[in-house]
C-alpha positions as CSV (number, residue, x, y, z in Angstrom):
1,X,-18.9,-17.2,-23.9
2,X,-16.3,-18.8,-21.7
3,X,-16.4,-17.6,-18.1
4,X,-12.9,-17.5,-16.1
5,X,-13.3,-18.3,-12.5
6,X,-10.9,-18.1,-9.9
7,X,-11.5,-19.7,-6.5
8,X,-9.9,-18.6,-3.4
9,X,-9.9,-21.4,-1.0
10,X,-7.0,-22.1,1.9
11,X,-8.4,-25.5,2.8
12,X,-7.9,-28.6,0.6
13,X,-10.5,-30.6,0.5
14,X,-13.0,-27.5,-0.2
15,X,-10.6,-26.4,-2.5
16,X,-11.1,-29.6,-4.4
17,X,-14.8,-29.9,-4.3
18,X,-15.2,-26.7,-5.4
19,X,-13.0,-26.8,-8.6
20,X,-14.4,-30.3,-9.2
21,X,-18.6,-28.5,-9.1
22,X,-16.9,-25.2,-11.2
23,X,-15.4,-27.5,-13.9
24,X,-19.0,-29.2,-14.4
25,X,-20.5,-25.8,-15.1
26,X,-21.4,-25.1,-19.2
27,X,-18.7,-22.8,-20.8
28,X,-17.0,-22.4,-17.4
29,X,-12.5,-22.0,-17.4
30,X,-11.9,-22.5,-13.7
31,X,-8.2,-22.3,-12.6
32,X,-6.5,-23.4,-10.0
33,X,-7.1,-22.7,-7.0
34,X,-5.3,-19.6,-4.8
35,X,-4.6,-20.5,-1.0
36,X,-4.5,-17.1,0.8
37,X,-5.1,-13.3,0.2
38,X,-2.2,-12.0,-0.5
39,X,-1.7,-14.9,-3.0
40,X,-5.4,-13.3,-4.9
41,X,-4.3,-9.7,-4.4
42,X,-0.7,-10.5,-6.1
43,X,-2.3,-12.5,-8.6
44,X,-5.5,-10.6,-9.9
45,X,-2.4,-7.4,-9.9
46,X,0.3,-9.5,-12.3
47,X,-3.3,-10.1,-14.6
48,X,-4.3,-7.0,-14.4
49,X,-0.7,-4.9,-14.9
50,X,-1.0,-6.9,-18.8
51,X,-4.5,-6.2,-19.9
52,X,-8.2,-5.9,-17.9
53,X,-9.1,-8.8,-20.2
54,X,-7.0,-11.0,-18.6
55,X,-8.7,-10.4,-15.3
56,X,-11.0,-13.5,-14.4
57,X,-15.1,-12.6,-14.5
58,X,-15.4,-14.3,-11.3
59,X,-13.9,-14.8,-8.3
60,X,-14.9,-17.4,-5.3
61,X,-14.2,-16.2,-2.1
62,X,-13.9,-19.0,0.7
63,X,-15.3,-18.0,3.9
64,X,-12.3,-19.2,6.0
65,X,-9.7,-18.1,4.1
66,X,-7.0,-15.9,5.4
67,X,-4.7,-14.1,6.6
68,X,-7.5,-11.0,5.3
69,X,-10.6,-11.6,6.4
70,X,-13.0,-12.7,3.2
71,X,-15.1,-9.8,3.8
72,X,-12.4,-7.5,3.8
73,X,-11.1,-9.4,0.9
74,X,-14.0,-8.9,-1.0
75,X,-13.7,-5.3,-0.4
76,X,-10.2,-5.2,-1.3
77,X,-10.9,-6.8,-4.5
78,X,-13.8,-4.9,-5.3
79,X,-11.9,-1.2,-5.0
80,X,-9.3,-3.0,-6.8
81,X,-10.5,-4.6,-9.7
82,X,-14.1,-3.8,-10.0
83,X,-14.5,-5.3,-13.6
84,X,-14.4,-8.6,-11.2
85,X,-17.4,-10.4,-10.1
86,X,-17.1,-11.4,-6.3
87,X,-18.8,-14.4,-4.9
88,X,-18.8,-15.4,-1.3
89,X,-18.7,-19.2,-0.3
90,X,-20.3,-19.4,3.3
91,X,-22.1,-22.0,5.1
92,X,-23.8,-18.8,6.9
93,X,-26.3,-17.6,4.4
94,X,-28.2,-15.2,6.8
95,X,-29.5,-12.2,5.3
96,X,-27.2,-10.3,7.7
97,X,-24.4,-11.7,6.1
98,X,-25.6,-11.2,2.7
99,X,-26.1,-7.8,3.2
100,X,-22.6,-7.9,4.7
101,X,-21.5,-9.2,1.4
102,X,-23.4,-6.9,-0.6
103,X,-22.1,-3.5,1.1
104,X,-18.5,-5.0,0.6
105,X,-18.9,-5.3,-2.8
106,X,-19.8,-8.7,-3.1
107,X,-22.0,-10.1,-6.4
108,X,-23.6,-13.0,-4.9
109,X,-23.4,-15.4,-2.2
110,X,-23.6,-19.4,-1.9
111,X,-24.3,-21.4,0.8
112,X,-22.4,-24.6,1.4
113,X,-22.6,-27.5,0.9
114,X,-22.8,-26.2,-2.4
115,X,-25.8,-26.5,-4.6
116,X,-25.0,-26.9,-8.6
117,X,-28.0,-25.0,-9.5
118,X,-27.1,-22.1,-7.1
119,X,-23.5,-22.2,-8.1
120,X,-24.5,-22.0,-11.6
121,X,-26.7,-19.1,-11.5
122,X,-24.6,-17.0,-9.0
123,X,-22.1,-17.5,-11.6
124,X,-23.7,-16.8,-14.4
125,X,-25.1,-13.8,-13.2
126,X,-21.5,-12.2,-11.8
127,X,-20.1,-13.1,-15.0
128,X,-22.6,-11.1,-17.1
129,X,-22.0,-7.9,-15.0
130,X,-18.6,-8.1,-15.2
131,X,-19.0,-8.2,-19.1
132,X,-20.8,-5.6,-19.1
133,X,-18.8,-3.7,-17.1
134,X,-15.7,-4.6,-19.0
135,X,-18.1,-3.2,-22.0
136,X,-18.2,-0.2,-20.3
137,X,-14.7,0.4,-19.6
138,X,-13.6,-0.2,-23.5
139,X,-15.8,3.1,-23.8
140,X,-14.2,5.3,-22.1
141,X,-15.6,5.4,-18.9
142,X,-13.8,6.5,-15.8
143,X,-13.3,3.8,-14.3
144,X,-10.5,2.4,-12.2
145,X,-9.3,-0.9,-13.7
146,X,-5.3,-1.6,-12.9
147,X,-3.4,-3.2,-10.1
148,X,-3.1,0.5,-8.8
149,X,-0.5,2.2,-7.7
150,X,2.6,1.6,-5.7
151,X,1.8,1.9,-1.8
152,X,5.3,2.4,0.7
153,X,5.1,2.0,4.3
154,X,8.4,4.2,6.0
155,X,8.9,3.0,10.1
156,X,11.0,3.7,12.6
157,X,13.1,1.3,14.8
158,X,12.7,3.9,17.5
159,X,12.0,7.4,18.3
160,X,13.7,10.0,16.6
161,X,15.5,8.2,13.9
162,X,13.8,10.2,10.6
163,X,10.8,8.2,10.0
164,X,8.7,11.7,9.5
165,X,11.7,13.3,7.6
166,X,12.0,10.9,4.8
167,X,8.5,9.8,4.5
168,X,7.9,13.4,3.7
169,X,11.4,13.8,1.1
170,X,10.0,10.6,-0.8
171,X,6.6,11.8,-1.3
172,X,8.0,15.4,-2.6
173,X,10.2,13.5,-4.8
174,X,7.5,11.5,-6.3
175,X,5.5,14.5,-6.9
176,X,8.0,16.7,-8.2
177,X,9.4,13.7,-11.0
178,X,5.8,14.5,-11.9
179,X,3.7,10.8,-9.9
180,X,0.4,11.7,-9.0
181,X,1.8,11.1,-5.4
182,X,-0.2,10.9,-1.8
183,X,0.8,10.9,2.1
184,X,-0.5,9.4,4.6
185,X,-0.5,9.8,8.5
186,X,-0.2,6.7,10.1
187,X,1.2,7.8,13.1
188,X,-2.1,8.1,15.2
189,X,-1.4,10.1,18.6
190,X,2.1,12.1,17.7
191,X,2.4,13.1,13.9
192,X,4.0,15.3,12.5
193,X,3.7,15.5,8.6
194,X,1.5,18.6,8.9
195,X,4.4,20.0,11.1
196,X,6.7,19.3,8.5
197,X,4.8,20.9,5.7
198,X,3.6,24.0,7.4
199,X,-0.1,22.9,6.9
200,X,-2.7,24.1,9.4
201,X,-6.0,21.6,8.8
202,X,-9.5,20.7,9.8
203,X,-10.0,17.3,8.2
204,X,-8.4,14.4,8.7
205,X,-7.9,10.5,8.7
206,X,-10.5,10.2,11.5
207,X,-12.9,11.4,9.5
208,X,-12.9,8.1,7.1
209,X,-12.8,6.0,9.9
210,X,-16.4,5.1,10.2
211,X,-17.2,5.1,6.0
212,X,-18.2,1.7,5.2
213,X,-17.6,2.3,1.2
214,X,-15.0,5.3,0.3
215,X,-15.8,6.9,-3.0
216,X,-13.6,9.3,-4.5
217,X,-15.3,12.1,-3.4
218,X,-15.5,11.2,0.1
219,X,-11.6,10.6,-0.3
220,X,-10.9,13.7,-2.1
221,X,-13.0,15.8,0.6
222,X,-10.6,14.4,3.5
223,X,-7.7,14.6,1.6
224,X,-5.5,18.1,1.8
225,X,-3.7,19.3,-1.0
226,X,-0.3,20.4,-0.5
227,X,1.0,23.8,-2.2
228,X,3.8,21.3,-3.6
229,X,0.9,18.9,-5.1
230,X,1.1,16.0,-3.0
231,X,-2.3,14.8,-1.6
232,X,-2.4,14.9,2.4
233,X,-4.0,12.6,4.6
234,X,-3.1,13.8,7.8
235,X,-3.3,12.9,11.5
236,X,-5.6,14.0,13.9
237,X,-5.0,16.3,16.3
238,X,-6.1,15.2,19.2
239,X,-4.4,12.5,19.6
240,X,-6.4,10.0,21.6
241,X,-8.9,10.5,18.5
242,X,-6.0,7.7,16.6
243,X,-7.7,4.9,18.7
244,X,-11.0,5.5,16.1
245,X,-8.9,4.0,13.4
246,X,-9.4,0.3,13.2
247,X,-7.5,-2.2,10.6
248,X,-10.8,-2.5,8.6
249,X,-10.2,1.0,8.3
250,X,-6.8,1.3,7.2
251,X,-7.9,-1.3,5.5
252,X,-10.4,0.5,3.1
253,X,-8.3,3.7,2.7
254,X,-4.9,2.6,1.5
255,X,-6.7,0.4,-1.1
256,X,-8.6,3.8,-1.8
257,X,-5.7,5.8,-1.9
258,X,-3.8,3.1,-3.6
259,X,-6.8,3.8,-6.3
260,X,-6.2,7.0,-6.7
261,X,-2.4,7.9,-6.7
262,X,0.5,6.4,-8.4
263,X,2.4,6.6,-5.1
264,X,1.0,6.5,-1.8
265,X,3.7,6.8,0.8
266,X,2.5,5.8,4.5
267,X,4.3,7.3,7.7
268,X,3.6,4.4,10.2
269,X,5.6,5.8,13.2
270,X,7.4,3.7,15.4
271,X,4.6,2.2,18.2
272,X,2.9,-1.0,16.0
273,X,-0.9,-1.3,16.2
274,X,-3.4,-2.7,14.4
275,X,-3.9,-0.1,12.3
276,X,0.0,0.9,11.0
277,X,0.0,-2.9,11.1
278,X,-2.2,-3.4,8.2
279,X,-1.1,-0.8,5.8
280,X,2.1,-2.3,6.5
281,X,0.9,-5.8,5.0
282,X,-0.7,-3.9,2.2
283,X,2.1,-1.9,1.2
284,X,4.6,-3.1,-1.9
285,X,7.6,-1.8,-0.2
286,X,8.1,-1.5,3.5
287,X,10.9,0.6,5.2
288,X,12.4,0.1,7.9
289,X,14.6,3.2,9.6
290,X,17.7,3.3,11.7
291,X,20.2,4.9,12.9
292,X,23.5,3.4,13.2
293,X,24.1,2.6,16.4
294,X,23.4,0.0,19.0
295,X,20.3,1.1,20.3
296,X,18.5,1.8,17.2
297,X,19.6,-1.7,15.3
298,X,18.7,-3.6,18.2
299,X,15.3,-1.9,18.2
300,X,15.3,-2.9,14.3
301,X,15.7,-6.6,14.4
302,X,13.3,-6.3,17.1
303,X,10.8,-4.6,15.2
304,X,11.5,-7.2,12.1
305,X,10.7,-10.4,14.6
306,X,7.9,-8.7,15.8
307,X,6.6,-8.1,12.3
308,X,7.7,-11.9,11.6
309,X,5.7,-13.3,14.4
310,X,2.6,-11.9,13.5
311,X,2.6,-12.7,10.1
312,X,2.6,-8.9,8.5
313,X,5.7,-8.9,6.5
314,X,9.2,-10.9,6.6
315,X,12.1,-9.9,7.1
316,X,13.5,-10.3,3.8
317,X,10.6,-8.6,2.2
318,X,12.0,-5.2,4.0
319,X,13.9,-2.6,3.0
320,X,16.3,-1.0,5.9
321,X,17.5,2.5,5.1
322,X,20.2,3.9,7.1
323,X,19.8,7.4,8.4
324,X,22.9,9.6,10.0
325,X,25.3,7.9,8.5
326,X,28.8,8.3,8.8
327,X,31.9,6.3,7.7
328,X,33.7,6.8,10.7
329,X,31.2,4.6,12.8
330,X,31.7,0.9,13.2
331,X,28.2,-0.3,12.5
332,X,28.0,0.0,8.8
333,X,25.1,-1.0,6.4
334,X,26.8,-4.6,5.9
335,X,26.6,-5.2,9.8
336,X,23.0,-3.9,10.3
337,X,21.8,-6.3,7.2
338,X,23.3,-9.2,8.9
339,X,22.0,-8.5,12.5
340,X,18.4,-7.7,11.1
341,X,18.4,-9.8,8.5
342,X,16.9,-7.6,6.1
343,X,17.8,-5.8,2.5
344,X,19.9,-3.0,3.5
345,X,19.4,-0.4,0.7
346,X,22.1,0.9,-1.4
347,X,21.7,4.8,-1.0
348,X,22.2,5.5,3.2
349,X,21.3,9.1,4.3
350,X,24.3,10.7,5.6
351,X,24.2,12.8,9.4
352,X,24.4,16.8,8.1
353,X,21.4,18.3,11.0
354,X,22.5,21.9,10.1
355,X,21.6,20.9,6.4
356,X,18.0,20.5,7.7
357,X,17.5,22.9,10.6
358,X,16.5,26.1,9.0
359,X,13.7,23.7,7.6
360,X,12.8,21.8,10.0
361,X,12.5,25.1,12.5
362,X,10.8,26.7,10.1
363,X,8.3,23.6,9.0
364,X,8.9,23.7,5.8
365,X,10.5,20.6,4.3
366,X,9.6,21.3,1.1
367,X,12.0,24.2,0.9
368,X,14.5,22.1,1.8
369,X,18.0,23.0,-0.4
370,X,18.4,21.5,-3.6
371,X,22.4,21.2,-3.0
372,X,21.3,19.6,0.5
373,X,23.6,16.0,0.5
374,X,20.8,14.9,3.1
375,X,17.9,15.8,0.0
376,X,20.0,14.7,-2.7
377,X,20.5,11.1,-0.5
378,X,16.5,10.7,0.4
379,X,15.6,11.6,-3.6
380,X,18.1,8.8,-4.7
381,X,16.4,6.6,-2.1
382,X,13.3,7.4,-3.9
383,X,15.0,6.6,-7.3
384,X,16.3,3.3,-6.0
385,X,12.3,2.4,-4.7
386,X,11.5,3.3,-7.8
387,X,9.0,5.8,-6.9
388,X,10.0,8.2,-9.6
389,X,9.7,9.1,-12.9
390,X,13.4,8.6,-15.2
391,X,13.2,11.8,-17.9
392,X,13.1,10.9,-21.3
393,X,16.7,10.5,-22.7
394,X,17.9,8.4,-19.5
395,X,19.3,9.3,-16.3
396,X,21.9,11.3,-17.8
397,X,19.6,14.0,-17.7
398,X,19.6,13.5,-13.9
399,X,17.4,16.1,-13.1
400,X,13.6,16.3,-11.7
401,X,10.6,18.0,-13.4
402,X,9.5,20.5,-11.5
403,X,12.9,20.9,-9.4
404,X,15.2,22.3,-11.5
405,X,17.6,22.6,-9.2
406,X,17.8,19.3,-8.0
407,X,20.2,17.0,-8.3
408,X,18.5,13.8,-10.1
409,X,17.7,10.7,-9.0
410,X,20.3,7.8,-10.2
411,X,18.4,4.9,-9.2
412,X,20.5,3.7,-6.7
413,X,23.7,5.0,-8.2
414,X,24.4,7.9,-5.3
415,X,27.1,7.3,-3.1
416,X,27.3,8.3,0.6
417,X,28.2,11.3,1.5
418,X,29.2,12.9,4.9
């Protein structure tokens, strides 16, 4: 049996001498290398969205490599793509950090410089567990095995710009076009999804916060479900409780949560930390929120350059979404893409507050009016992300299961309204 092998090294010269030892190995395929996480994650995803069998058996984890850790790599991989056998290539080969390796979901772990015979049987031995795991899986078994599902991050550029409010509109959209559909509470000391949703709750995001492996039933025990069906993952409290949340936290539950739903939507707030910080370089879609005026779209493209220098997501890898718009107003979507330098989406949400105060005084989004321009703007957003669900016959059915009342999603097609 051929065994696929996929190292993960950043540095050259390892990155040679390890594909130059795997190559020598009987019945081994190794393939080129990958240079960074995200490069792995994107990669092992693209294989996996075709077929689990084009997964690799093994994968090589360099110590060094970066920007993810390569024991919060392994972890990532592991709650990802468990059909995957993990190795660890370390020059530390403690048993504290092989028991390191092992809790995150590591197969084996070789020292360097490395040894063929070690290599070889590390190898071998991942290899035959991920075959029989893959055996496993062809059974039936219940077992998550994709890329997973699609996680968006929702900022703001500042206070008060609708960060909350639309994080909370595209998660009911998802759910209602019928996506097995999450939300999560990234804002650590002030938020306010449970206020939005009229939700009084115990449990909370905290309460993951010190779980070294989250199974689905310590997920689904901290998770609230929502009248409207959307999992909840709320906030603490107590606000001063947010500073228990670490990015190896965050870490663990978005790719948990990004295991279990088809949508996970994260409300990151508008103060960065480390925490919103790293769901924010996990996610597949970031947003970005302003208002348009001067104050808010200068707070953007500072938010985008602070995202920019630390290395958590470009600027043209985000999406900018216009709230309160107006056509009146001389800072249009054109001008705001040009000053921030990101993708300015093509449905803006247009300023109507008295369409939203009986439900926001009331804390009840979800009853929100179908006829509501602001709702029919944010469930187009969610249409253009594509976080929805088209009806069979095309979108000229235009109308949501479970919402019969609601206008449908167009991808993209809605115009602004005022």
């Amino acid at each position: 049996m051929t065994t696929r092998i996929l190292p993960v090294v950043g540095d050259a010269d390892a990155a040679r001498s390890i594909t130059t030892l795997l190559s020598q190995l009987p019945e081994a395929e190794p393939a080129a290398p990958v240079g960074d996480s995200t490069s792995l994650i994107d990669t092992l995803g693209r294989l996996a969205a075709e077929s689990i069998d084009e997964l690799p058996e093994v994968v090589l984890v360099h110590e060094r490599i970066g920007p993810v850790p390569a024991l919060e790599l392994i972890r990532e991989v592991s709650l990802r793509f468990p059909a995957i056998g993990v190795i660890l290539v370390t020059t530390d080969a403690s048993p504290g950090l092989f028991s390191a390796a092992m809790d995150a979901g590591a197969r084996g772990l070789v020292g360097l410089p490395l040894s063929y015979e070690e290599l070889a049987q590390r190898v071998q031995a991942a290899a035959g567990w991920s075959v029989g795991v893959r055996r496993h899986l062809g059974q039936g078994g219940d077992v998550f095995t994709g890329p997973g599902g699609t996680v968006i991050t929702v900022s703001g550029s500042k206070g008060g710009v609708g960060t909350t409010l639309i994080a909370v509109q595209l998660a009911l959209a998802a759910r209602a076009s019928g996506m097995n559909t999450a939300l999560a509470d990234l804002d650590l000391q002030a938020g306010d999804v449970a206020s939005y949703l009229d939700v009084q709750f115990r449990r909370s995001i905290v309460d993951l916060a010190t779980i070294q492996d989250i199974s689905p039933r310590v997920l689904q025990d901290a998770v609230f479900v929502h009248p409207s069906g959307i999992g909840l993952l709320l906030a603490p409290g107590e606000g001063e409780r947010g500073e228990e949340i670490s990015e190896r936290s965050v870490r663990q539950i978005v790719s948990a949560l990004r295991n279990r739903y088809e949508v996970v939507v994260v409300d990151c707030g508008t103060h960065m930390n480390s925490a919103n910080a790293a769901a924010i370089e996990m996610a597949d879609t970031t947003l970005l929120v302003t208002t348009p005026d001067v104050v808010s779209v200068r707070a953007a493209k500072r938010m985008v350059r602070l995202w920019d220098r630390l290395q958590i997501r470009k600027a043209e890898e985000t999406v900018t979404v216009v709230n309160r718009h107006t056509r009146n107003t001389e800072i249009q979507p054109p001008l705001i893409e040009r000053i921030t330098s990101t993708r300015v989406s093509r449905v803006v949400i247009p300023a109507n507050f008295k369409e939203l105060q009986s439900a926001v005084d009331a804390g009840r989004m979800q009853d929100l009016e179908s006829k509501s321009t602001v709702k029919q703007a944010m469930w187009s957003l969610a249409g253009e992300l594509g976080l929805v669900k088209v009806p069979e016959g095309g979108e000229k059915q235009g109308k949501f299961k479970g919402d019969r009342g609601s206008v449908g999603v167009l991808r993209g097609r809605s115009k602004p309204q005022d």
